[in-house]
Residue, then its C-alpha position, 0 to 999 in steps of 0.5 A: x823290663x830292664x835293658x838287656x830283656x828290652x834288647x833281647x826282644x828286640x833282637x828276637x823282632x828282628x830274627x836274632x833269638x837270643x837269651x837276656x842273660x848273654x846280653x851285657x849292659x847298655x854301655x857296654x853293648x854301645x861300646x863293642x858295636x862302636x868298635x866292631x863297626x870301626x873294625x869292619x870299616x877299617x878293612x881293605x875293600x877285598x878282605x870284608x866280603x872273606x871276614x863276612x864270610x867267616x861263620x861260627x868265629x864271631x865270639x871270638x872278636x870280643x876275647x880279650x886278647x884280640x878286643x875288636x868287640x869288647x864286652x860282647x863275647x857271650x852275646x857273639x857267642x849266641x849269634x854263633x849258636x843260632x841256627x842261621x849264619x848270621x856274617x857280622x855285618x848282619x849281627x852289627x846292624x841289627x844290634x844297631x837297629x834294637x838299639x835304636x828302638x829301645x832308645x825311641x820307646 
């Protein structure tokens, strides 16, 4: 299997169910979780828990105009169609999570 299959089956491993083809290359996965946790943890203490409450808006970290999660707007896109509400902070550790057990086989 290639990448973007590996992770999207990691991902489904952990409740995520995601197609491969919104899943971006592997650079550009690591990237956009770089960014996006150093987004989340730049935020004051009071505003995180209102952004994690935040549903079907996370694709739009990823646009280029706002570019807190660079390459991962189609992938934040499925994450907003799930049928569960998943806040960011879930999205993001388990992305990390997928991430590192592809890195381990």
């Amino acid at each position: 299997m290639d990448f973007k299959e590996d992770f999207a089956n990691a991902l489904n491993d952990l409740s995520i169910s995601v197609d491969a083809s919104v899943i971006p290359s592997e650079d550009e996965v690591q990237t956009g979780l770089d960014s996006l946790s150093q987004w989340l943890s730049s935020l004051e203490e009071g505003t995180r828990p209102v952004v994690e409450e935040i549903t079907k808006v996370k694709f739009g970290l990823a646009e280029p105009t706002v570019n807190i999660a660079p390459g991962l707007s189609d992938l934040l896109h499925a994450c907003d169609a799930l049928e569960a509400s998943l806040s960011i902070s879930t999205i993001l550790d388990n992305c990390n999570t997928a991430l590192s057990q592809i890195r381990q086989r």
